[in-house]
C-alpha positions in Angstrom: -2.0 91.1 -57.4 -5.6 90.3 -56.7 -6.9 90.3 -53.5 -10.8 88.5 -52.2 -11.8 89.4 -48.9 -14.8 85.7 -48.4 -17.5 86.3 -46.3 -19.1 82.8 -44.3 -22.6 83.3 -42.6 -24.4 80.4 -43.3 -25.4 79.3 -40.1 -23.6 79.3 -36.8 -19.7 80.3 -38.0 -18.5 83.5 -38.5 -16.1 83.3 -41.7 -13.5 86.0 -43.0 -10.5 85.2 -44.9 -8.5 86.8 -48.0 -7.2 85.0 -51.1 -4.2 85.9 -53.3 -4.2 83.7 -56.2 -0.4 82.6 -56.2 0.1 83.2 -52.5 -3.1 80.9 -50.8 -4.9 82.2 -47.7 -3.3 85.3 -46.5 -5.7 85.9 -43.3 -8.2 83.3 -42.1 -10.7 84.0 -39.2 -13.3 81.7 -37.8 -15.5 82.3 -34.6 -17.6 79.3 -33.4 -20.7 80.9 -31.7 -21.2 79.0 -28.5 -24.7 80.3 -27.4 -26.3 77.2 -28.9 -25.1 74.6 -27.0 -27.7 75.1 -24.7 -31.0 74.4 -27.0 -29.1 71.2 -28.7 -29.4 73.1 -32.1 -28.4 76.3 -34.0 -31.3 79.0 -33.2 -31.5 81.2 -35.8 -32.2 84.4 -34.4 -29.8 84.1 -31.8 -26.7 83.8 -35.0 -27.6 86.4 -37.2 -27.1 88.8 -33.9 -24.0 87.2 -33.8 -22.8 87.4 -37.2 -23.8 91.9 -37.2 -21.9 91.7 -33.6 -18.7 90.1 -34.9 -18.0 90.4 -38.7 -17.0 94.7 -39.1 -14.4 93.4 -36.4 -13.3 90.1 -37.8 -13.2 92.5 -41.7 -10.7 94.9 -39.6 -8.6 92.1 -38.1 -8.1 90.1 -41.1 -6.9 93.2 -43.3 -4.3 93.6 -40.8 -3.5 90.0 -41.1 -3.2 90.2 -44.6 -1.0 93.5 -44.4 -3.5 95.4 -46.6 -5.6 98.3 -46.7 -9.3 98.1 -47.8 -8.7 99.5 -51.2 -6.4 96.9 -51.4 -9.2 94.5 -51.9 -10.4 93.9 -56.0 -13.5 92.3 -54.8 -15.7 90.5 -51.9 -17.2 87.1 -51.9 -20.0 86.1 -50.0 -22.1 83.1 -48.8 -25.4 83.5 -51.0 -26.6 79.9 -50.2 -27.9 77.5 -49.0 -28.2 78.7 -45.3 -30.2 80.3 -42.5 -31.7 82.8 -44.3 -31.5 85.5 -41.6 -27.8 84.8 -41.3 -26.8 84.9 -45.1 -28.8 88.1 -45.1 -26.1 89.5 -42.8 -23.1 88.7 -44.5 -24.7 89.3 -47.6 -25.7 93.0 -46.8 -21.9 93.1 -45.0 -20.2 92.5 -48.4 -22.1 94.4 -50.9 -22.3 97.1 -48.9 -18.4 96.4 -48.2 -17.6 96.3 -51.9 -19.8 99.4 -52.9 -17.8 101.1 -50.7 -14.8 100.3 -52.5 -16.2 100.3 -55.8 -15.5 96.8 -56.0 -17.1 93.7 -57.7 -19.3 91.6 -55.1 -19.3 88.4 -55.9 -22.5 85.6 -54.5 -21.0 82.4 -53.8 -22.7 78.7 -53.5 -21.8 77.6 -49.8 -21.2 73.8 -51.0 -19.0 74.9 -54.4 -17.1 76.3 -51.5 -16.6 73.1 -49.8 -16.5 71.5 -53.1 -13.5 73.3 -54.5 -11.5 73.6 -51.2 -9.3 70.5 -51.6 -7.7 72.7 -54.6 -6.1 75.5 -51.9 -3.9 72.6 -50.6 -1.3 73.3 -53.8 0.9 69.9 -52.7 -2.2 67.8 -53.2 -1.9 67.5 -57.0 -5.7 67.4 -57.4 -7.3 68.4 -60.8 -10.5 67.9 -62.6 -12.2 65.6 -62.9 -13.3 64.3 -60.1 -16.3 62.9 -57.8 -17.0 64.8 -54.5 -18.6 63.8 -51.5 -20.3 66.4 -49.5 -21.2 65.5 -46.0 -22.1 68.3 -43.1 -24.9 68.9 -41.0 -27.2 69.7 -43.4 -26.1 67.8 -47.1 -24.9 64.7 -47.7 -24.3 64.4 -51.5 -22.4 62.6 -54.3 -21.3 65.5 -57.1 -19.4 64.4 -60.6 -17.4 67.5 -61.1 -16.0 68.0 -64.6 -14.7 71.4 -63.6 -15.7 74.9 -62.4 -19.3 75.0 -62.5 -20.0 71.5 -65.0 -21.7 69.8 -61.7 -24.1 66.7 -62.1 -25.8 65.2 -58.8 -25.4 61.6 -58.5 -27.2 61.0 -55.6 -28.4 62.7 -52.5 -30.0 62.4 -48.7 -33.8 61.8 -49.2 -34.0 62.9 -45.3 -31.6 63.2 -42.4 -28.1 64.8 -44.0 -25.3 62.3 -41.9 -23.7 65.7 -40.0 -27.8 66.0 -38.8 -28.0 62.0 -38.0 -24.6 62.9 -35.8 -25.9 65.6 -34.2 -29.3 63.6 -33.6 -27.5 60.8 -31.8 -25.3 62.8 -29.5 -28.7 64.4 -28.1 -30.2 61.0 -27.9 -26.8 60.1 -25.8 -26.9 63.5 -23.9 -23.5 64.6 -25.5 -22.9 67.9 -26.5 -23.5 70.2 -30.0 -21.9 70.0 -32.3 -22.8 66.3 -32.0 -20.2 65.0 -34.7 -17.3 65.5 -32.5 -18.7 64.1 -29.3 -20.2 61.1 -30.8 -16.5 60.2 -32.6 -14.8 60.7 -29.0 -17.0 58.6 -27.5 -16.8 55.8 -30.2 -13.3 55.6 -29.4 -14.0 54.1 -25.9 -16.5 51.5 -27.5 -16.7 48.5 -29.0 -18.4 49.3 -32.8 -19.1 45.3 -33.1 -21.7 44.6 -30.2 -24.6 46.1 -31.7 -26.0 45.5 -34.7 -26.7 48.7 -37.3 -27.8 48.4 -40.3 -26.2 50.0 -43.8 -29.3 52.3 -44.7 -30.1 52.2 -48.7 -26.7 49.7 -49.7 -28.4 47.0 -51.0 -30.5 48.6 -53.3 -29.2 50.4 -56.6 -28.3 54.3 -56.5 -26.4 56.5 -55.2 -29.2 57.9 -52.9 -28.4 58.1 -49.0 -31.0 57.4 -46.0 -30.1 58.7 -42.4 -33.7 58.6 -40.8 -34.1 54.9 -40.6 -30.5 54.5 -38.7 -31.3 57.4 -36.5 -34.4 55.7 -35.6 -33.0 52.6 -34.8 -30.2 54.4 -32.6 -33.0 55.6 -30.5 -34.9 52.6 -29.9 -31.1 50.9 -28.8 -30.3 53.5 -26.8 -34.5 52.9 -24.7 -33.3 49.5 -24.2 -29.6 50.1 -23.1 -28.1 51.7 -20.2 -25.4 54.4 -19.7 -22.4 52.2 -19.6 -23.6 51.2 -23.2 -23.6 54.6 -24.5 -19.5 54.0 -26.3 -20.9 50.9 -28.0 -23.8 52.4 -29.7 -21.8 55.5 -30.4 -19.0 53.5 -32.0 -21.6 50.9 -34.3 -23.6 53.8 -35.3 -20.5 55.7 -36.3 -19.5 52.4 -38.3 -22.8 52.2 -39.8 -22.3 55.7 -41.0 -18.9 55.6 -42.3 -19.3 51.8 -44.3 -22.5 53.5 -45.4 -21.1 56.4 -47.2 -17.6 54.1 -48.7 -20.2 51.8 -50.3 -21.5 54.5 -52.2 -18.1 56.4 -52.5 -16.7 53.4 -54.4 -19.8 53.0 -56.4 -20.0 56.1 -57.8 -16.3 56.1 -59.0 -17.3 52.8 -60.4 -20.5 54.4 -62.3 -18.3 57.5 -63.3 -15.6 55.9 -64.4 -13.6 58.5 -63.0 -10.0 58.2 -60.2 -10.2 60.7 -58.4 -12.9 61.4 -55.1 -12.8 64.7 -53.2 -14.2 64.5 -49.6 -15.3 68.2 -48.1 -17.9 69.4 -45.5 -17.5 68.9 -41.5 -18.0 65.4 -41.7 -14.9 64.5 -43.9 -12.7 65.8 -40.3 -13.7 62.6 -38.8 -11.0 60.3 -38.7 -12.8 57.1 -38.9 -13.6 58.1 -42.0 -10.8 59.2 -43.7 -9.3 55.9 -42.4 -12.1 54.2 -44.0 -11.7 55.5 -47.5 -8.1 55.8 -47.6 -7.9 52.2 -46.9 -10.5 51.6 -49.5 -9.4 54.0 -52.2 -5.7 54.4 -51.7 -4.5 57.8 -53.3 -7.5 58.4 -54.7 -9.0 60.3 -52.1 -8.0 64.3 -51.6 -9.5 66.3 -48.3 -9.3 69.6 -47.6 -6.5 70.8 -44.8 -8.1 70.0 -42.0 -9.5 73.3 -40.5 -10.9 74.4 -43.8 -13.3 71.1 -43.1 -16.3 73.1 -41.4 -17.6 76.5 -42.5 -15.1 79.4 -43.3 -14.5 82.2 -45.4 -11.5 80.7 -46.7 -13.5 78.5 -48.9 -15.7 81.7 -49.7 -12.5 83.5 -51.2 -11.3 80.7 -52.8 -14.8 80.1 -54.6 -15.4 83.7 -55.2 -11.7 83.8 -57.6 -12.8 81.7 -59.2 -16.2 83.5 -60.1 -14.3 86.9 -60.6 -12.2 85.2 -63.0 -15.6 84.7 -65.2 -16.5 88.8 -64.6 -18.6 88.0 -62.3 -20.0 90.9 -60.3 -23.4 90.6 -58.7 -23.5 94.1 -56.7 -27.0 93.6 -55.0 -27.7 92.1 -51.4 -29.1 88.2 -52.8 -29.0 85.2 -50.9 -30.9 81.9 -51.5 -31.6 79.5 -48.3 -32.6 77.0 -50.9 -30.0 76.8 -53.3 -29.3 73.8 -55.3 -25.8 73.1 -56.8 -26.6 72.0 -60.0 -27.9 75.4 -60.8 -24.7 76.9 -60.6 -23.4 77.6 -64.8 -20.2 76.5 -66.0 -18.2 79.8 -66.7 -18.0 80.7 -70.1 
């Protein structure tokens, strides 16, 4: 039965997981690196060294997970892009070298087909093509038609700030912690998401386009004029803003598409405002990945990179692309 170890070294998570078609996710590792915190951003340098520090050992432990040997393996995924390019370089170098080893297939993968495609592990779901996926993390924020593996057209896309990177940008603005996301959705809950007013960048205007600059902007010149014991009330309007913002053009695209069926992936889609939002909107239409596959892993990596084997795929030279865009991707033959 086949066996693919995914590699995830995009940025500031360390992914390794294995997938056995049939059997799901048989070991699943994720280290957050936590030296960032302290700059209010993911320095580059700094995860690369983490990403040679930890993966040979996270390789070993999830083998043992898994209750298999190395030779076990019949091929090795990877994070090719987009990405830091200094960390895809690591886990790039990692797997190839992994899989020449072995004398197996290595196998690049596209970090957002990943995230794309990881609502299918959860077998119970009953999701199948086609469908429209929204992609929302810290660094895209993108509408997808997906006809199946590899048929991808872009509907729309962020023409600046991604909404993960508008998150991230109003928890420093707050002086809340990184990843922002999470901090800005605890503190929303305390607030009153009515008092302020935000507007609904890019709604009223045709497209399925998105605009997070202008709403970060205004969150900035709010929080000048308010004090501290405002700080819930912004962070709960400008989480409303975000969230009506992106249902709007959920439902629109669906509409345009003529299609049933949206598929929410990335770290964004784990906040629960959200999820609230378009399941109330779109009721059983919408399918999310199980929760902790939601931010970076190598689960998603493995999952991906089955699906490329399954087209021959084998790349067997250390590639990655920082710059990657999904439509590039071909449809398997």
């Amino acid at each position: 039965m086949q066996s693919i170890l995914g590699i995830e070294t995009s940025c500031d998570e360390t992914g390794v997981a294995i997938y056995r078609p049939g059997d799901g996710i048989v070991a699943d590792l994720v280290y957050t690196q936590a030296d960032h915190a302290a700059y209010g951003g993911v320095v580059p340098e700094l995860a690369s060294r983490d990403h040679v520090r930890k993966l040979p050992g996270m390789i070993g432990e999830a083998l043992d997970q898994a209750g298999l040997r190395p030779r076990d393996l019949d091929a090795v995924a990877y994070t090719a892009g987009p990405g830091l390019a200094g960390a895809l370089l690591v886990g790039a170098a990692t797997a190839v070298a992994f899989a020449s080893a072995l004398g197996r297939p290595a196998i690049a993968v596209h970090h957002m087909e990943g995230h794309l495609l990881s609502p299918l592990l959860d077998a119970d779901a009953g999701l199948d093509f086609p469908f429209v996926a929204l992609l929302v993390s810290g660094g895209h924020s993108m509408l997808v038609e997906v006809g199946r593996v590899g048929d991808y057209r872009l509907l729309g896309e962020t023409l600046d700030d991604a909404a993960g990177e508008a998150f991230d940008k109003t928890a420093r603005l707050l002086g809340l912690g990184f990843p922002g996301g999470p901090e800005v959705a605890r503190l929303a809950e305390q607030g009153d998401d009515r008092r302020f007013d935000f507007p609904r960048p890019m709604v009223n205007r045709p497209g399925l386009d998105f605009s997070f600059s202008g709403l970060k902007t205004h969150t900035r010149l709010l929080v000048g004029r308010v004090g501290v014991d405002d700080y819930a009330d912004v962070a709960a309007g400008f989480e409303r803003a975000v969230v009506e913002t992106l249902v709007i053009k959920c439902r629109r695209a669906l509409k345009q598409t003529r299609l049933e069926r949206l598929v929410i992936a990335g770290g964004v889609s784990a906040n629960q405002r959200l999820r609230s939002a378009l399941d109330a909107a779109l009721p059983d239409r919408v399918y999310y990945p199980p929760a902790k596959l939601c931010t970076d892993n190598g689960a998603m990596i493995a999952h991906a990179g089955w699906f490329r084997r399954l087209e021959g795929r084998n790349d067997g030279q250390i590639a990655v692309r920082p710059r990657w865009p999904l439509t590039e991707l071909k449809r398997p033959a």
